[in-house]
C-alpha positions as CSV (number, residue, x, y, z in Angstrom):
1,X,43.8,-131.4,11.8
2,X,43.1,-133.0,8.7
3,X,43.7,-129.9,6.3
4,X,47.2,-130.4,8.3
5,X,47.3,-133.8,7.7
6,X,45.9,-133.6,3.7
7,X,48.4,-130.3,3.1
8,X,51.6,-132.7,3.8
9,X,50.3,-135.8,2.3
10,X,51.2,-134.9,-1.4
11,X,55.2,-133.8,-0.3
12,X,56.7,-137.2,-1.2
13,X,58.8,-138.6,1.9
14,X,61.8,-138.2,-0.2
15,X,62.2,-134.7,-0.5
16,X,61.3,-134.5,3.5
17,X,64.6,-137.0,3.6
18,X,66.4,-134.9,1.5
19,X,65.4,-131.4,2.8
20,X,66.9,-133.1,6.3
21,X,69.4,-135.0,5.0
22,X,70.9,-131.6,3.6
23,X,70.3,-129.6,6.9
24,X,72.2,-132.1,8.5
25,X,74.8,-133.0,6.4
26,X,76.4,-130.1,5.2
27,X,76.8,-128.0,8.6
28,X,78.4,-131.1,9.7
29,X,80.5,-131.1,6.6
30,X,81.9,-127.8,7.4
31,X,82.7,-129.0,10.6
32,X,85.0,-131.8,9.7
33,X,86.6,-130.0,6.7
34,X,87.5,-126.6,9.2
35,X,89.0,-129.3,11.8
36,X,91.5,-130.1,9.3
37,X,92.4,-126.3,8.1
38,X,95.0,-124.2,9.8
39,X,92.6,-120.9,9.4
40,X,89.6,-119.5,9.7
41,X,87.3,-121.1,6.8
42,X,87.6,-118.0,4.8
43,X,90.7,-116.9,5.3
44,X,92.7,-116.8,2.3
45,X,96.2,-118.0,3.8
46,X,95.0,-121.3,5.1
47,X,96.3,-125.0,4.5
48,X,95.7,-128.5,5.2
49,X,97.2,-129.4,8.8
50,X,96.5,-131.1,11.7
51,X,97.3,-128.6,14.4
52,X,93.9,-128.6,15.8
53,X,94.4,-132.0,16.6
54,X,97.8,-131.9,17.9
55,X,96.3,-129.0,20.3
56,X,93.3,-131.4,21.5
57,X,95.3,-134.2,22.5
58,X,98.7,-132.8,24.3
59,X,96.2,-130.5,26.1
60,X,95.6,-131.9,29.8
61,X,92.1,-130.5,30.3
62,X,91.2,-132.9,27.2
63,X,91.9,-136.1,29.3
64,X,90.0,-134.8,32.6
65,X,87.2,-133.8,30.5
66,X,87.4,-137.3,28.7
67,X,87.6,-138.7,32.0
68,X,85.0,-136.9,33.1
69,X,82.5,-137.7,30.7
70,X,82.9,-141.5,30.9
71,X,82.6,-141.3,34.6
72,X,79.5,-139.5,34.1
73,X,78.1,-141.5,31.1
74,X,79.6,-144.9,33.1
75,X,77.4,-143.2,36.1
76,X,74.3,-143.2,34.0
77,X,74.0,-146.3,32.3
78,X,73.9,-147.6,35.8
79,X,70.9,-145.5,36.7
80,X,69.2,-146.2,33.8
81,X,69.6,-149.9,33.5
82,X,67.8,-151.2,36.5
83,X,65.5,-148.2,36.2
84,X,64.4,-149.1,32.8
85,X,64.1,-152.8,33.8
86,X,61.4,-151.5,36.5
87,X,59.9,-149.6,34.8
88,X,59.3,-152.0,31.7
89,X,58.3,-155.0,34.3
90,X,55.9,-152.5,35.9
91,X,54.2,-151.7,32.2
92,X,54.1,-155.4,30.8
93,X,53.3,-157.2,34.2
94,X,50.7,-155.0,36.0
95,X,47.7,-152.9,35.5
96,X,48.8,-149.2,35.6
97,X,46.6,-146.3,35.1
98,X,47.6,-145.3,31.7
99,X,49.9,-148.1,30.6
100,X,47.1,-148.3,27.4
101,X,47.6,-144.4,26.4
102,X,51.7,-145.4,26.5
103,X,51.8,-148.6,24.7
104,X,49.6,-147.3,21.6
């Protein structure tokens, strides 16, 4: 464990930031630049559009999957809610076994 721990100590937290930062970052760029293209990446007869867009939002399924999701995410914000509340009343105001190994 501590060769582990010693081997990473001299990489400067920067470069971990960076490194991820990078992995991150440019996929998603990709992403975002493609939605606004009218081809493939690549392709060599391509050009700034918003047809993917236009297609998202006159397509139906798009609003009953929208729907859908806040229904689902409305849904579980009220599970969670209370259930957190428990929970944290349970760990602050009583003695459970292994509220110490959670709280460290």
């Amino acid at each position: 464990m501590n060769v582990l721990r010693r081997k990473w100590q001299g990489l400067p937290r920067g470069v971990v930031v960076c490194i991820t930062a990078l992995v991150i970052y440019v996929p998603l760029l990709f992403i975002v630049v493609q939605s606004f293209l009218s081809a493939p990446f690549f392709s060599r007869s391509k050009s700034w559009s918003l047809e993917a867009f236009a297609f998202i939002f006159t397509d139906p399924d798009f609003y009953l999957a929208l729907r859908s999701g806040f229904i689902l995410a409305f849904g579980l914000v009220i599970i969670a809610i209370p259930l957190g509340g428990i929970l944290a009343f349970l760990m602050v105001r009583t003695d459970l076994p292994g509220r110490g190994s959670l709280s460290r």
